[in-house]
C-alpha positions in Angstrom: 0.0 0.0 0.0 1.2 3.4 -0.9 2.1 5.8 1.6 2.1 8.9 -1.0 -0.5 11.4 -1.0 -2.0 12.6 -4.6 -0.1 15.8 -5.1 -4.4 17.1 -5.0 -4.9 16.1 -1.3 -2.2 18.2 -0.2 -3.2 21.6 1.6 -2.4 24.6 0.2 -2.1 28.8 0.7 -2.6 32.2 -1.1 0.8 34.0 -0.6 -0.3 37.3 -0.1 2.9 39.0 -2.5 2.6 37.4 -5.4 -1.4 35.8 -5.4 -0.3 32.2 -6.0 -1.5 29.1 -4.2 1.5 27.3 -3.4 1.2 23.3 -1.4 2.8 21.9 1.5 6.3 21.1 1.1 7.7 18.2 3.7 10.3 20.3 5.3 7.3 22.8 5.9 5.9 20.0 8.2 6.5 21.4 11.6 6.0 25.2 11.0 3.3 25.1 8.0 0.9 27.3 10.4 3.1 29.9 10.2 4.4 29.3 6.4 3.3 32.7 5.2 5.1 33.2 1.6 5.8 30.8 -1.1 9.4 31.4 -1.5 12.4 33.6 -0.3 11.7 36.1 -2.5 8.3 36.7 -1.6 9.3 36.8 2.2 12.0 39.5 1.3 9.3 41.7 -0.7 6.8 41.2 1.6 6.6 45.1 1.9 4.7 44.8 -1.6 2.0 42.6 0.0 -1.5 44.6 0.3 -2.8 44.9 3.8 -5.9 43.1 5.0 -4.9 40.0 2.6 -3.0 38.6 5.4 -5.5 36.3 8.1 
């Protein structure tokens, strides 16, 4: 028996910089309640996000 998950049954998240759903990543595993941006480069432009997008 498979212990893989469809890449579809994974959760996933609006980053609020660039409007893009991105999915959870394994190394996300512990922390993805406070996974917030998709990448680096979102995180460091963060400034560009709009207010009131963020929860």
């Amino acid at each position: 028996m498979p212990r893989h998950r469809a890449k579809s049954a994974l959760p996933t998240k609006i980053c609020p910089v660039c409007n893009l759903p991105f999915t959870w990543r394994k190394k996300w595993a512990d922390c993805w309640d406070d996974v917030k941006y998709c990448s680096d480069r979102c995180r460091r432009h963060k400034s560009q996000a709009t207010p009131g997008e963020m929860p």
